[in-house]
C-alpha positions in Angstrom: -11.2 10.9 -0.3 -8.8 9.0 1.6 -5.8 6.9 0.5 -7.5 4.0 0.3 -9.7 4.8 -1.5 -7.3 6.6 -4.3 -5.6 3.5 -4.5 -8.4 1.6 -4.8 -9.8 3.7 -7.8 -5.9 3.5 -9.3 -6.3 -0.7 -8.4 -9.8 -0.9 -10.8 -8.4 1.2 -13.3 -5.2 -0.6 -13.4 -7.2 -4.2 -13.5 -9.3 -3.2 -16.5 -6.3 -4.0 -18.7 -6.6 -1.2 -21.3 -4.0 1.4 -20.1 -2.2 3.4 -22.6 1.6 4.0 -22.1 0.8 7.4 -21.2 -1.9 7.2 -18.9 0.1 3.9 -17.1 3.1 6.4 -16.4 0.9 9.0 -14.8 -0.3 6.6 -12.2 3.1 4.9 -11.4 4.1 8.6 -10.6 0.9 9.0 -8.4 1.4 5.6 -6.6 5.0 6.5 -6.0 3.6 9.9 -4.5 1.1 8.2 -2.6 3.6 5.5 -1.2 5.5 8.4 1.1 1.9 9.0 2.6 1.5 5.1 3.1 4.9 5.1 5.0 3.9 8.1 7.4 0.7 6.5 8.0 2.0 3.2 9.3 4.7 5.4 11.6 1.8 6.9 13.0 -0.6 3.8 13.4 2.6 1.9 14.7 2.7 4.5 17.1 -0.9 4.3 18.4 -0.9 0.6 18.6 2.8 0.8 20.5 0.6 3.0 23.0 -1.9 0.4 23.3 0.2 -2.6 23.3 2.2 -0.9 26.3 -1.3 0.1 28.2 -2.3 -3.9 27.7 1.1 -4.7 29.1 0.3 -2.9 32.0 -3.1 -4.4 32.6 -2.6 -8.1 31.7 0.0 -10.6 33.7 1.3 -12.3 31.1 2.7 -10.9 28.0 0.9 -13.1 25.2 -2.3 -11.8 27.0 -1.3 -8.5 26.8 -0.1 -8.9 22.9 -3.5 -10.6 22.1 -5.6 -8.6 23.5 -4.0 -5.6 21.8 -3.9 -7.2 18.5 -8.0 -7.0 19.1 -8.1 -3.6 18.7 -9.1 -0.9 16.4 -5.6 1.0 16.9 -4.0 -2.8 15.8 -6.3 -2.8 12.7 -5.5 0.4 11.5 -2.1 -0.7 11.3 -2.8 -3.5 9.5 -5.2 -1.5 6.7 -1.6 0.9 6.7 0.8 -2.0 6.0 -1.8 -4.2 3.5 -2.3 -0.4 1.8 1.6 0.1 1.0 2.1 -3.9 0.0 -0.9 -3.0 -2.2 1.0 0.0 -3.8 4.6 -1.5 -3.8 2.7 -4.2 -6.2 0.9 -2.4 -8.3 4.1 0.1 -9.2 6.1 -2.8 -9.9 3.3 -4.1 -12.2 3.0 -1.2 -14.0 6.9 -0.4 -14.4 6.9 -4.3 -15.9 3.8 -2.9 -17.9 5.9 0.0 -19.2 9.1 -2.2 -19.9 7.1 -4.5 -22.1 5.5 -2.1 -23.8 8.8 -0.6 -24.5 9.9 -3.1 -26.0 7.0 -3.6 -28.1 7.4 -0.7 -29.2 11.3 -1.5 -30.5 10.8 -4.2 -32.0 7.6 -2.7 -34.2 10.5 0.0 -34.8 12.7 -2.6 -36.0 10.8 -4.3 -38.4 
């Protein structure tokens, strides 16, 4: 199973809307884990495309050329699927740490009264 699709499962399960407290704070710690993984991911796709970019550079004249015709390229969109992956994660731990805030406080002010 591959990243993606982990956060993809966490993404459905997340979107279903019936997360206990519990369960919510298991998968903010698994996002957070996964999000190192997303970061060495885009340094390595970064990497490949940089190579290709460069070998495009060489090829074309001009330099828009060049960029365009690298940004065509499998190696540009696994970057893309790398970057749209960690903005995907980044969102859903701050939705669940808002989650776990208000459900906090829920939880306070039932105390309370």
């Amino acid at each position: 199973m591959t990243i993606r699709e982990i956060v993809a499962d966490i993404q459905k399960e997340v979107g279903t809307g019936d997360l206990l407290p519990g369960r919510a704070s298991e998968l903010l710690n698994q996002l957070s884990a996964i999000l190192g993984n997303c970061n060495d991911e885009i340094r390595r796709t970064d990497m490949e495309y940089n190579k290709t970019l460069l070998k495009w550079f060489n090829i074309e004249t001009k330099a828009n050329r060049a960029k365009i015709s690298a940004e065509s390229t499998p190696e540009y969109e696994a970057k893309q699927v790398a970057r749209h992956t960690r903005e995907l994660v980044m969102e859903m731990i701050r939705s669940l740490k808002y989650y776990l805030r208000a459900k906090e406080s829920e939880y306070r002010e039932g105390y309370r009264q």
